[in-house]
C-alpha positions as CSV (number, residue, x, y, z in Angstrom):
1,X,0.0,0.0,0.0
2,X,1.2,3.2,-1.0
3,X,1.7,6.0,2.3
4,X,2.4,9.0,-0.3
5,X,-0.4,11.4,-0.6
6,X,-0.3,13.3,-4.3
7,X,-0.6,17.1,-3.7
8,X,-4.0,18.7,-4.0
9,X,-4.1,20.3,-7.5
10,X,-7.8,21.7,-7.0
11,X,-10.2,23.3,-3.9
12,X,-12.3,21.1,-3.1
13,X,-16.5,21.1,-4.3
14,X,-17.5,23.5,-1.2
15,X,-14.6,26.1,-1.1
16,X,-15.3,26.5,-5.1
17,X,-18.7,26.6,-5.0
18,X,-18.1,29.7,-2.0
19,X,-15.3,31.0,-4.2
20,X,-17.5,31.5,-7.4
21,X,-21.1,32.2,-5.9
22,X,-19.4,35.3,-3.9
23,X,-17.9,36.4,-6.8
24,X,-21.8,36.3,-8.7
25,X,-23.4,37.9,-5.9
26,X,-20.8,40.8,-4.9
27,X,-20.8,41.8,-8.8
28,X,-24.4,42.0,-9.0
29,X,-24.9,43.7,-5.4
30,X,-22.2,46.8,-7.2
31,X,-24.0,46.5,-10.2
32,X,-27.8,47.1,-8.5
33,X,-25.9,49.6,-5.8
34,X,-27.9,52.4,-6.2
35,X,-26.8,55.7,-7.1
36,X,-27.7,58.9,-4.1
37,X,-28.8,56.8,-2.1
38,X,-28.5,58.7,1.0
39,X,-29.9,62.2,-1.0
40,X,-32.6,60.4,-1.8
41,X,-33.5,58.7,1.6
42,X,-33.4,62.1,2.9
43,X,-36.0,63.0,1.0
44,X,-38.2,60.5,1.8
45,X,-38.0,57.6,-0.3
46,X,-38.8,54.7,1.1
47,X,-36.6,52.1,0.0
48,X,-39.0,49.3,-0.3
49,X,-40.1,50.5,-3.4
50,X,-37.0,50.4,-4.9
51,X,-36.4,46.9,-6.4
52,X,-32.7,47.8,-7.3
53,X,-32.0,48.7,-2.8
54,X,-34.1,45.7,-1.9
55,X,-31.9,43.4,-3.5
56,X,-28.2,45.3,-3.0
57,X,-29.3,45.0,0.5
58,X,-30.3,41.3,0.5
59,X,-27.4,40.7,-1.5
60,X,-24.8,42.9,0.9
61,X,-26.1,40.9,3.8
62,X,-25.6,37.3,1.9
63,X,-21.9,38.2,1.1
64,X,-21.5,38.7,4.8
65,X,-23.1,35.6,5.6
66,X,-21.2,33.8,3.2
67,X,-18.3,34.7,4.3
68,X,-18.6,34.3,8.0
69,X,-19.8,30.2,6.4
70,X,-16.5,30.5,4.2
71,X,-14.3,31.7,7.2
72,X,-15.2,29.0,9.0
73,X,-15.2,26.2,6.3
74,X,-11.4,27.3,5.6
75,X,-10.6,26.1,9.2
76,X,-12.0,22.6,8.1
77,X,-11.4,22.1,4.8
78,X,-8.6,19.7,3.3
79,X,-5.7,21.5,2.3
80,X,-5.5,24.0,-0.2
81,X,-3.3,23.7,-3.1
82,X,0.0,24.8,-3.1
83,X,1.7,26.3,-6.1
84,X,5.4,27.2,-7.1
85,X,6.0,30.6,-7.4
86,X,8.0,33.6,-7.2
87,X,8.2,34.7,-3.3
88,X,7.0,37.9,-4.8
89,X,4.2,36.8,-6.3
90,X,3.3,34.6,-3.0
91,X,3.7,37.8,-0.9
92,X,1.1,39.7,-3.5
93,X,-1.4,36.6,-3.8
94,X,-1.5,36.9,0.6
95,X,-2.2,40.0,0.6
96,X,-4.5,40.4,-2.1
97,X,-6.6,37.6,-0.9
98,X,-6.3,38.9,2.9
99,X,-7.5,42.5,1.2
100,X,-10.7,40.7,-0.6
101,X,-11.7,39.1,3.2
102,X,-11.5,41.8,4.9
103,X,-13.6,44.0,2.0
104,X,-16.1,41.4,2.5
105,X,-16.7,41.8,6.0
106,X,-16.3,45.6,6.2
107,X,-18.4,46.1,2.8
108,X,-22.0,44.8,4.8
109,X,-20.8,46.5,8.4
110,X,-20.2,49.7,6.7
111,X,-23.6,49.7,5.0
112,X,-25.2,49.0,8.3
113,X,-23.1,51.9,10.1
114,X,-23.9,53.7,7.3
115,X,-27.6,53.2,7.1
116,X,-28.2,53.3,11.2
117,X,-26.0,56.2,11.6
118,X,-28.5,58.0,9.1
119,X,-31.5,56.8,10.5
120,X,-32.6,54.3,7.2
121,X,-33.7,50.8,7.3
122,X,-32.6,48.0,5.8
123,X,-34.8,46.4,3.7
124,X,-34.7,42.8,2.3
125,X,-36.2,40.2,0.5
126,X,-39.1,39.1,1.8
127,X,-40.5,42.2,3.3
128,X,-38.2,42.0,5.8
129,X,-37.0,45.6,7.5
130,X,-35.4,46.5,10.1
131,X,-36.6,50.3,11.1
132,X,-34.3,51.4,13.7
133,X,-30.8,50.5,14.7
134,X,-30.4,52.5,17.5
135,X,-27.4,50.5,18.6
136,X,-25.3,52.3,16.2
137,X,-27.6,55.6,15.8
138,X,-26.6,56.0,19.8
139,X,-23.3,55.1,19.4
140,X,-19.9,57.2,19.0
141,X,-19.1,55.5,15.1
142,X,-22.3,57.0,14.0
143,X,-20.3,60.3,13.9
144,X,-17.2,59.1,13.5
145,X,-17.2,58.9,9.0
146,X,-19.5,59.3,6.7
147,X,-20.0,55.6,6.3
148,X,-22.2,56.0,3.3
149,X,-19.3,57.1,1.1
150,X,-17.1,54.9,2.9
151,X,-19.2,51.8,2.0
152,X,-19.3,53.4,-1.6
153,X,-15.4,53.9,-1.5
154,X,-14.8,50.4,-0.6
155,X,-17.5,49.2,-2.7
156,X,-14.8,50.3,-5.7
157,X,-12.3,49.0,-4.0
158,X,-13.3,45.7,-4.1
159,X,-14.3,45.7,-7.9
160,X,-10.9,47.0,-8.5
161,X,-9.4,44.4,-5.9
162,X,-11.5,41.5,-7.7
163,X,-10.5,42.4,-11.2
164,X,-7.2,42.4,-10.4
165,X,-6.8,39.0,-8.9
166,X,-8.9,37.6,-11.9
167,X,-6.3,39.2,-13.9
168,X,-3.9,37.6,-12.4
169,X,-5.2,33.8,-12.1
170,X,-5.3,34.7,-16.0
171,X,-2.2,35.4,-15.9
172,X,-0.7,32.3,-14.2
173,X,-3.3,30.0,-16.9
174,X,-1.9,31.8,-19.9
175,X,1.4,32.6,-19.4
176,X,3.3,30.7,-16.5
177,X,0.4,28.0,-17.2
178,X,0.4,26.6,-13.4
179,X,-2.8,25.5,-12.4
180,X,-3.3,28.1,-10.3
181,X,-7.0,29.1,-12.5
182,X,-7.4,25.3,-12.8
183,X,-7.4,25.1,-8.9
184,X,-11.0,26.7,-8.4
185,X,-12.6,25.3,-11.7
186,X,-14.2,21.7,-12.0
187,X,-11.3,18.9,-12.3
188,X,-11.5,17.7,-15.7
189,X,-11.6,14.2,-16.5
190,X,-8.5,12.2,-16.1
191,X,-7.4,14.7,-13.5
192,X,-6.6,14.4,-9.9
């Protein structure tokens, strides 16, 4: 019997599937994010009758649930795969990645500091609203930014942030052609 164990060459089904369907939904929450938001919740638009908010909001609070379940799935998961590379290029990917968790997590609590600090509610799928926060209206970071153009400022960032690391796995397929891409797509046939 054979005691070697063949390096992992791809994520496994679950950390893919988190991988890709954060990816869908953080594009499409930027894309519906709408525009004067805050201009136009101070003069009185009620957000549930905007389709466009209901769903950047439902969306916003998935990509923070999603990664809280991702967080935690990358303390159980089998190993990730490991690649050669340039200790450059390591020293980007790390920090890139570490930028991208971090986006998600602040990009849902700055909407919420943004939207209790103004006195909105979030509204979501299904009818459900939350009127009031006064947990962060009374507190001292409802002052502390304007966490409305904070959320919108990171909100580019982590367009740019995501575009850039696509890029890049683009890179490693096309030009250094390491399986890096390969890694969070399907294993094809014959592979292992």
């Amino acid at each position: 019997m054979n005691n070697t164990t063949t390096p992992a060459t791809h994520f496994d089904t679950v950390s893919r599937a988190f991988h890709w369907l954060t990816a869908i939904i953080i594009v499409a929450a930027f894309t519906l994010g709408p525009e004067h938001f805050g201009r136009q919740m101070r003069e009185g638009l009620d957000p549930a009758t905007r389709w466009d908010i209901v769903w950047h909001e439902s969306l916003g609070v998935s990509v923070f649930v999603l990664t809280l379940l991702r967080l935690l799935w990358v303390a159980l998961r089998p190993a990730a795969p490991q690649f050669e590379m340039n200790p450059w290029m390591q020293r980007a990917a790390r920090m890139v990645q570490g930028a991208l968790w971090l986006l998600m997590l602040l990009l849902p609590i700055t909407a919420l500091l943004a939207l209790g600090s103004e006195g909105h509610p979030l509204t979501l799928l299904g009818g459900l609203r939350v009127d009031q926060m006064p947990f962060i209206a009374n507190s001292p970071l409802a002052e502390a930014a304007d966490w409305g153009e904070v959320h919108g400022f990171l909100g580019d960032a982590i367009l740019w942030l995501a575009g850039g690391h696509a890029a890049a796995a683009i890179y490693h397929h096309v030009m250094l052609k390491d399986g890096v891409l390969k890694s969070m797509l399907p294993p094809g046939r014959g592979t292992h």
